[in-house]
C-alpha positions, -999 to 999 in steps of 0.1 A, spaced: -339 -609 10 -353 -635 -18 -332 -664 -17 -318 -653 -58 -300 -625 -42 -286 -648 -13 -274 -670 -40 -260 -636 -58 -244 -618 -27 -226 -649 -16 -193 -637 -24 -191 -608 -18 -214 -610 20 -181 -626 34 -164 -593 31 -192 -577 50 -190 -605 74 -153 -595 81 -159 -558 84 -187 -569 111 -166 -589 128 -133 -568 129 -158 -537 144 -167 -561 171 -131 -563 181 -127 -533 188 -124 -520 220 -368 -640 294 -391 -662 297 -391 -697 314 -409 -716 290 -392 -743 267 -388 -728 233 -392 -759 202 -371 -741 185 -341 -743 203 -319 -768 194 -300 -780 222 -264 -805 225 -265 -828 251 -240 -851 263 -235 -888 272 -228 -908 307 -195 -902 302 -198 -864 298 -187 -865 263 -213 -852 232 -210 -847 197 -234 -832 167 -228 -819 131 -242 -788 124 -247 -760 98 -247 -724 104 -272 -709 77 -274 -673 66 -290 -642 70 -328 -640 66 -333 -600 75 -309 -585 56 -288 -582 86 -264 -602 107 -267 -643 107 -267 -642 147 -281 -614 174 -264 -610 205 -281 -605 237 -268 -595 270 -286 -612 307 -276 -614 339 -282 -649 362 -276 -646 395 -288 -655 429 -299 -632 462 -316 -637 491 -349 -629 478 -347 -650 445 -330 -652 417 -327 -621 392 -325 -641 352 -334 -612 330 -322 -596 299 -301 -566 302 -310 -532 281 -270 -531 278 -281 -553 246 -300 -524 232 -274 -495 242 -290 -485 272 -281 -483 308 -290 -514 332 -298 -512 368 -270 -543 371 -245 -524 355 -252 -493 376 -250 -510 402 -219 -526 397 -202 -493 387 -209 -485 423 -197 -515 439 -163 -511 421 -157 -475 425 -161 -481 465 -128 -499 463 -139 -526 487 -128 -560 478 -163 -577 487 -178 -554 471 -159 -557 438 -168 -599 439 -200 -592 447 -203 -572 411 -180 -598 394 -206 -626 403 -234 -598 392 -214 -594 355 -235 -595 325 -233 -624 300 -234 -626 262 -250 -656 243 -256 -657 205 -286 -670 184 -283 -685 148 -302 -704 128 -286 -739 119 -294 -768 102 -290 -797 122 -265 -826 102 -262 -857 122 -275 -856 163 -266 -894 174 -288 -887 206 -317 -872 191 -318 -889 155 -353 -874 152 -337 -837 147 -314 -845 120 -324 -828 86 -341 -798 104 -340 -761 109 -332 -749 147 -326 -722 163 -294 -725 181 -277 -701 213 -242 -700 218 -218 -682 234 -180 -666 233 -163 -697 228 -182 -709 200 -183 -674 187 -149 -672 186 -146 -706 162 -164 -685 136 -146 -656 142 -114 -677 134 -128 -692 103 -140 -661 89 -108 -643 98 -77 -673 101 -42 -664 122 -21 -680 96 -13 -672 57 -17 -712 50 -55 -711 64 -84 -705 34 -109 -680 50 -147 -692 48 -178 -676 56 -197 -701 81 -231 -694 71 -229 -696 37 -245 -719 19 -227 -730 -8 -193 -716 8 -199 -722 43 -185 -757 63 -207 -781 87 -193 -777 119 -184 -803 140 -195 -798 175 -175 -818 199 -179 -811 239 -161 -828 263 -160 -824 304 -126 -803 313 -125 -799 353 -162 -806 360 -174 -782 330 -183 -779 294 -154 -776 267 -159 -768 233 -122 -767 227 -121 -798 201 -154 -782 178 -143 -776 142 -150 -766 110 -152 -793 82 -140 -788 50 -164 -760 22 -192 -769 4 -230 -771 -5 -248 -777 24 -257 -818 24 -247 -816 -16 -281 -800 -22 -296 -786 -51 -308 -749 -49 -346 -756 -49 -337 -782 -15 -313 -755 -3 -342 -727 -8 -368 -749 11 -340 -749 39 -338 -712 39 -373 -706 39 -377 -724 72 -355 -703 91 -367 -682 116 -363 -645 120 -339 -632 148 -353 -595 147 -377 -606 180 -341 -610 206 -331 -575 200 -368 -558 196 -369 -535 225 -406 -541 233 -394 -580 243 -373 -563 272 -384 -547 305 -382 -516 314 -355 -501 334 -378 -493 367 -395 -528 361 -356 -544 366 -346 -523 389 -378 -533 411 -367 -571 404 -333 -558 413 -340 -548 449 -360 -576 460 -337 -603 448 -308 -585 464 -328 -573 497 -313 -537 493 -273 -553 500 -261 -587 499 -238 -612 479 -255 -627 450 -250 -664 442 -240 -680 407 -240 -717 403 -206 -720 392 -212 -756 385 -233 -743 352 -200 -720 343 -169 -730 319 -140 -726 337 -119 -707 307 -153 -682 309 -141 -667 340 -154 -637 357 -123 -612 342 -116 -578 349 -142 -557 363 -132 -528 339 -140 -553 309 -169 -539 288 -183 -575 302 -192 -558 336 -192 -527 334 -201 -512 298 -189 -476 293 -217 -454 272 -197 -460 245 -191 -496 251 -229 -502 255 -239 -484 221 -213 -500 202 -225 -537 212 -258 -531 191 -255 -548 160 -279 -529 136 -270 -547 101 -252 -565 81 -223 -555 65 -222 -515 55 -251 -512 79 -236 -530 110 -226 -505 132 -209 -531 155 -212 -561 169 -190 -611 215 -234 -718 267 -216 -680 278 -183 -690 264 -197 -729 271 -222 -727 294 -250 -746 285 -269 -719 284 -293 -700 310 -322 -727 306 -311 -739 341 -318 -708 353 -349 -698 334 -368 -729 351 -356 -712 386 -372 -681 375 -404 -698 369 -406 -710 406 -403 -674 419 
């Protein structure tokens, strides 16, 4: 899409935003990617950053979703993506099925602490970072997860008649959003993060705002199927972290609290065919089929430097 017809279509891709988002509703590598823009947090456990969703670059949806599992066994840990993300069966979630329907209650933790995650990525343009001045006025790559998700989701789509719907990652439309985390019980919270009020991005002209958008960086490569492994090659993994049958170990320090491990009938761990199809996203708008660090975890780069060691 040529940044002219960005410009064009930013009305009317907020409605296409909202259909994407109301169909969601319904019921690896251990090396440091520079792209990744990262919060971090102070002494006190408190952090802060202003940033800026931007839009689409393939024609498609302005985040990708991707499904992993990060959990611990005797022989290792397992930290892989799961083919859940591309509609197809996992060895995890097969697993897990099994573990449930024996109707054992070890069993049915053991496949709770085995549930499958979902993190977003987005480009973003990063505002104001206090602790890394240096990133400030730059395009990064940012993953998220449900409770961040669910901020756009809100702005896009408000509860109340009074509340002015916005399209986050627009760029003349859109809203800086204020990421504020504090520690809640030992964990990550994003529950203070907010939209600021619409407008240009940083007051910019179109020529700056079209030098912004030509630095972004295609999302296609998280969802390309030849970036995942195999089902026999995870289900080999699979086996020797587990050692045929044992309990798997999370750090739970990593985990938000208000993430929880739910229900095990949840689509979260244990995706129906249908479920698994519909969490593809395949567009944007009237070709979006469907599309949810983990809510606040700070995402699985603790556990990708693990998975290097093995």
């Amino acid at each position: 899409m040529s940044f002219a017809s960005l410009k064009k279509s930013s009305g009317s891709s907020f409605a296409s935003l909202s259909t994407a988002i109301e169909k969601m509703n319904k019921p690896s590598g251990s090396k440091v990617d520079e792209r990744l823009w990262k919060p971090e947090v102070d002494k006190s456990g408190n952090g802060y950053a202003v940033i800026r969703f931007l839009p689409e670059t393939d024609g498609d949806l302005p985040w990708a979703q991707v499904w992993s599992h990060a959990f611990q066994g005797p022989g290792g840990w397992y930290i892989e993506n799961s083919l859940t993300t591309l509609g197809q069966k996992d060895p995890v979630g097969e697993l897990n099925r099994q573990l449930w329907n024996s109707g054992i209650d070890a069993d049915k933790e053991v496949a709770r602490k085995q549930k499958r995650k979902l993190s977003y990525y987005s480009n973003i343009y990063v505002v104001r970072d206090p602790l890394h001045p240096e990133n400030e006025g730059k395009v990064f790559l940012y993953k998220y997860g449900k409770k961040i998700h669910d901020k756009i989701v809100a702005a896009a789509q408000p509860q109340f008649e009074d509340e002015t719907p916005i399209n986050p990652f627009d760029f003349w439309k859109g809203a800086d959003f204020k990421l504020k985390i504090t520690k809640v019980a030992g964990f990550w919270n994003y529950d203070k993060s907010e939209f600021d009020r619409p407008g240009t991005l940083g007051g910019f002209s179109d020529a700056e705002l079209e030098d912004i958008y030509n630095k972004e960086y295609s999302l296609k490569e998280f969802t390309d199927p030849s970036n995942f492994k195999s089902y026999e090659e995870l289900e080999t993994r699979l086996s020797m972290v587990l050692n045929k049958r044992s309990t798997p170990r999370v750090d739970e320090s990593l985990e938000d609290e208000s993430e929880g491990r739910g229900s095990f009938n949840s689509p979260d761990i244990t995706p129906s065919a249908q479920s698994v199809t519909g969490s593809v996203p395949s567009g944007f708008g009237d070709r979006v089929e469907s599309v949810q660090q983990s809510s606040d975890e700070p995402d699985l780069s603790y556990f990708e430097d693990l998975a290097a060691e093995l």
